[in-house]
C-alpha positions in Angstrom: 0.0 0.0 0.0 1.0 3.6 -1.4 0.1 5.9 2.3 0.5 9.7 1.7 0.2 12.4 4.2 -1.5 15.9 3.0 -3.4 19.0 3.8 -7.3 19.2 2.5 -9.4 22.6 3.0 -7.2 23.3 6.0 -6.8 19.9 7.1 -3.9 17.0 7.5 -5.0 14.2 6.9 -3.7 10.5 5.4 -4.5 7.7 3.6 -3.8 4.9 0.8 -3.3 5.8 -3.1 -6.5 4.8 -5.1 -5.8 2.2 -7.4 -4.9 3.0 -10.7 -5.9 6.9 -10.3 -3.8 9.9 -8.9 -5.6 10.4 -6.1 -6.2 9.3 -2.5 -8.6 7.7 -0.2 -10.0 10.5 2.9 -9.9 7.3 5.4 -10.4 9.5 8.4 -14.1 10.4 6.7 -14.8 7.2 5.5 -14.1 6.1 8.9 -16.5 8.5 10.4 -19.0 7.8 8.1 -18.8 3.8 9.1 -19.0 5.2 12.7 -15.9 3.5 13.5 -14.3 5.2 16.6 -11.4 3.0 16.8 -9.8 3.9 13.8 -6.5 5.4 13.9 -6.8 9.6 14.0 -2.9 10.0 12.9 -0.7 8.1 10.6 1.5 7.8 13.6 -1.3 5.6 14.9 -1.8 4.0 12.1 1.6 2.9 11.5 1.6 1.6 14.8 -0.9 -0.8 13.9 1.7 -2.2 11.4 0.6 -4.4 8.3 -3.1 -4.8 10.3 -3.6 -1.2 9.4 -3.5 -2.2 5.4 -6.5 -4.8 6.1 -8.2 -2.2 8.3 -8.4 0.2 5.2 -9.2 -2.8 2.5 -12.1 -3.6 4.8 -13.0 0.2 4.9 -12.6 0.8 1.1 -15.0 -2.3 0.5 -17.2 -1.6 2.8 -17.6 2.4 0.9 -17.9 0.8 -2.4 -20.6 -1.4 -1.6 -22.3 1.2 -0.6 -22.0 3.7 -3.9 -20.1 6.0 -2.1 -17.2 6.1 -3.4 -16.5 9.9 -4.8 -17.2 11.8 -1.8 -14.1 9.8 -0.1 -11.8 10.8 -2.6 -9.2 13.6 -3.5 -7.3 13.8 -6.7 -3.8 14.9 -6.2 -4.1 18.3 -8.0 -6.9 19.3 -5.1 -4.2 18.6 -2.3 -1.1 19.8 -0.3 1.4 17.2 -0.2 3.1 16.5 3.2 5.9 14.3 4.6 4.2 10.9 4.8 5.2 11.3 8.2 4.7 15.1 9.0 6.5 14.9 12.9 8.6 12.4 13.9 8.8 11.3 17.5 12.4 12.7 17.9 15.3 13.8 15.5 15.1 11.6 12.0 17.9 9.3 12.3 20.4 9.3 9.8 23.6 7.0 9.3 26.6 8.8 7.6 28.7 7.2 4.9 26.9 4.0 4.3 28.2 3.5 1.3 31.8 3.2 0.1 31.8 5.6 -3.0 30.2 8.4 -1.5 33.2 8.4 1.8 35.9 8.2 -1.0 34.6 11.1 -3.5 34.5 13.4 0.1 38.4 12.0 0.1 37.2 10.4 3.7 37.8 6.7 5.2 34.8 4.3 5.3 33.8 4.2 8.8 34.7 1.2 10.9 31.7 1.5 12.9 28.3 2.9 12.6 28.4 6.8 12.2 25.0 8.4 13.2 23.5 12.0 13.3 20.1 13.8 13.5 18.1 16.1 11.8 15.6 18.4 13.5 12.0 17.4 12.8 11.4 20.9 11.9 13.4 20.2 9.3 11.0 17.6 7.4 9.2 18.8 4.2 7.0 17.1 1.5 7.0 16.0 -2.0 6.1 18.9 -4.3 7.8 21.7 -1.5 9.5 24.3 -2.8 12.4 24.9 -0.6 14.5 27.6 0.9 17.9 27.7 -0.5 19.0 29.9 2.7 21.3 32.5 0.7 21.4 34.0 4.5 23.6 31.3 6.2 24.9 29.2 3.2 26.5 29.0 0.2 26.9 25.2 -0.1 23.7 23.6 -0.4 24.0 20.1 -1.1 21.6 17.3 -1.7 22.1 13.4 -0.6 19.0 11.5 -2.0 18.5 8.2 0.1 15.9 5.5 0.9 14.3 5.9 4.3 13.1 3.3 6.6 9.7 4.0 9.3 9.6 2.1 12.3 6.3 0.8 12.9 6.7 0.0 17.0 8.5 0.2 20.1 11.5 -1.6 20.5 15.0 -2.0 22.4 17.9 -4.3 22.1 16.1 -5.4 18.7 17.7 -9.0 17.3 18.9 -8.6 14.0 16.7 -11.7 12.6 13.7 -10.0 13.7 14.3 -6.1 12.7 11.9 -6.8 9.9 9.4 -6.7 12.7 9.8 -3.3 13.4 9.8 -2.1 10.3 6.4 -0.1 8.6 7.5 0.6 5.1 9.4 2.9 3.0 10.2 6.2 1.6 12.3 8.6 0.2 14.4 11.2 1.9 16.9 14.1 0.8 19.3 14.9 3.4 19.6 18.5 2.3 23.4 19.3 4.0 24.7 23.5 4.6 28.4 22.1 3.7 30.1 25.4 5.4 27.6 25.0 8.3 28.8 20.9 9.0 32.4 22.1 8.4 32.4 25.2 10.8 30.8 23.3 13.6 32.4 20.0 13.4 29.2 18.3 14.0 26.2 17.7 11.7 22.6 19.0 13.6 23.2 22.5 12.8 24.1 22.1 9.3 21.7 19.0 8.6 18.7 20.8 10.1 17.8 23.9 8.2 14.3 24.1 8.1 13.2 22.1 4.6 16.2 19.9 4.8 14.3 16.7 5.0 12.1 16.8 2.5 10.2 12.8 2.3 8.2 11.3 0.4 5.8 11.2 -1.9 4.8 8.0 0.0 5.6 5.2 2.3 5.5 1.8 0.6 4.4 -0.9 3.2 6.9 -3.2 3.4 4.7 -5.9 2.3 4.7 -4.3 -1.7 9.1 -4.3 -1.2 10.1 -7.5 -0.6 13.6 -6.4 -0.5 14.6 -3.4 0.4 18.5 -4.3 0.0 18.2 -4.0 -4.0 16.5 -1.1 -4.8 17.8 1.6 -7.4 18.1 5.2 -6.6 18.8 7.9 -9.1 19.1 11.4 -7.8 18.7 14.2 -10.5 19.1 18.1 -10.5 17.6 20.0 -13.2 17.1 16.3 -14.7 20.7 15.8 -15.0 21.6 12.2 -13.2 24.0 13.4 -10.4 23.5 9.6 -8.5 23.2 6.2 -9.9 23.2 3.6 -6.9 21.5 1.1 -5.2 21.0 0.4 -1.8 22.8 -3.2 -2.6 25.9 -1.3 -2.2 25.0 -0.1 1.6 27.9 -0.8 4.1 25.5 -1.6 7.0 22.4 -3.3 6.0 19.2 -2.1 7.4 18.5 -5.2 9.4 22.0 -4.7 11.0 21.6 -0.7 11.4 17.7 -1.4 13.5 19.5 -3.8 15.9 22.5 -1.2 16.5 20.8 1.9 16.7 18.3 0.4 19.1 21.1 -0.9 21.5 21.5 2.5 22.3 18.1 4.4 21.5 14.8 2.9 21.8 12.8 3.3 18.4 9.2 3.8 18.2 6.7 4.1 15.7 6.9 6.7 13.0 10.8 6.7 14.2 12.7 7.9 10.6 15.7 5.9 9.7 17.6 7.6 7.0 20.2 4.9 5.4 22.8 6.9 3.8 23.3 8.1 0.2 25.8 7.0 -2.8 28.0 8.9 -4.5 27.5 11.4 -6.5 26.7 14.7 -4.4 27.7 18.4 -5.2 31.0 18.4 -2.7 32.0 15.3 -4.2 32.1 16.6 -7.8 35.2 18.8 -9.5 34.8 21.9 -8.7 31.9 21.4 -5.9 28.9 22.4 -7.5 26.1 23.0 -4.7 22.4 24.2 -5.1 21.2 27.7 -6.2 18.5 29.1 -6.6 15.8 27.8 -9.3 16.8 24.4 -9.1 15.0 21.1 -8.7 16.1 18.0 -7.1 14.2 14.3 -7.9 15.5 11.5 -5.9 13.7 8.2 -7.6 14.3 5.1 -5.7 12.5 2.1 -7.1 9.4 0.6 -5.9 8.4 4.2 -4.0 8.4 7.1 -6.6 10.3 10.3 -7.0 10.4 13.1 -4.7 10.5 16.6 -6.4 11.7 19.8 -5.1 12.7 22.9 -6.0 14.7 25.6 -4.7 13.9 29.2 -3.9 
């Protein structure tokens, strides 16, 4: 199942992709309309609920079509403000730094022996379709990292790797938007990951059910529709399995938790000469099986 987050007549809401049509399902309506009181009021709820969450909204859907009321309960995607699938995270998105091999080298760093992590602010998350600040104020070295991104579906510590799986939702796609001079000058990433708008995700999260295997998945990141990345999460030094049970020795991870997994090569710091984000461009990071998030710069 394709779950989006957006905004309706002053409204955030969630819910599933229609089938075949580019628009989505008002489930919180459809739910009221059933008089069901139990049904989840956030997508944080709802992702708690896990995989039982896609049967509740198959049962839901049926129920609406059955009887002839299907239009009322839905919005095409030119009548709504995309969001983050999830719009707040518990705490900081998680984030694992030079996961893959290429991208460490073309910075001219070592690959880590050991699990690097960092945070972004959750102020910092943005949706599909945002335009973006370039923040001209405070930086001149915009950068994009396009990466898969994981969503924790419950509460766990100390999490086996064999069962990490468990505690997994679904996926999306992030852009770890980096201020370059800001991450140098402090030697420490939160500052200069954690602009506001520098964690765009989305358009969706995928249920993990519709990606098997999240360990082979392209991703392509563009600017101005010029391939700037060509990976695929195959190449990931720390698999997500193996990431969920490390992270969680330390930090207990809970449902709508973010788990950013790290990007390939191919960013503007990396290239000769650095060539970083200005103003008027637009980023797409595609990573198969989810979609492309767009954004563009201002």
């Amino acid at each position: 199942m394709k779950l989006l987050s957006f905004r309706y007549e002053g409204q955030t809401l969630f819910g599933p992709k229609v089938k075949r049509e580019e628009a989505v399902w008002n489930v919180l309506a459809m739910a009221e309309a059933q008089e069901q009181t139990d049904f989840p009021k956030t997508i944080v709820e709802a992702v708690a609920l896990g995989l039982d969450f896609v049967e509740l909204v198959r049962k839901l859907v049926e129920q609406t079509e059955a009887a002839g009321e299907v239009e009322q309960f839905k919005h095409a995607f030119t009548e709504i403000e995309w969001l983050s699938p999830i719009p707040r995270t518990p705490k900081n998105v998680l984030c694992v730094g030079k996961n893959y091999a290429d991208h460490a080298e073309e910075l001219g760093s070592r690959v880590p022996e050991k699990l690097m992590l960092f945070t972004k602010s959750p102020t910092s998350i943005a949706g599909d379709e945002q335009t973006l600040p370039i923040h001209a104020d405070v930086t001149d070295s915009l950068d994009y990292e396009g990466e898969l991104a994981v969503v924790i579906s419950k509460t766990g510590k100390n999490i086996p790797k064999q069962l990490a799986y468990d505690y997994v939702f679904g996926y999306t796609i992030a852009n770890d938007i980096t201020a370059r001079n800001i991450q140098t000058e402090h030697r420490q990433f939160f500052l200069g990951k954690s602009l506001d708008g520098s964690c765009p995700m989305g358009p969706y999260v995928v249920t993990k059910d519709e990606i098997p295997n999240p360990q082979n998945l392209s991703l392509v990141t563009k600017v101005n529709d010029e391939v700037r990345q060509n990976g695929n999460t195959s190449s990931m030094l720390i698999k997500i399995d193996e990431l969920i049970a490390e992270i969680s020795k330390y930090v207990t991870l809970e449902a709508g938790d973010v788990l950013l997994t790290g990007t390939p090569a191919g960013v503007g710091k990396g290239m000769t000469p650095p060539t970083y984000l200005k103003k008027g461009d637009t980023v797409k990071v595609s990573v198969e099986g989810i979609g492309t998030l767009v954004n563009r710069f201002e």
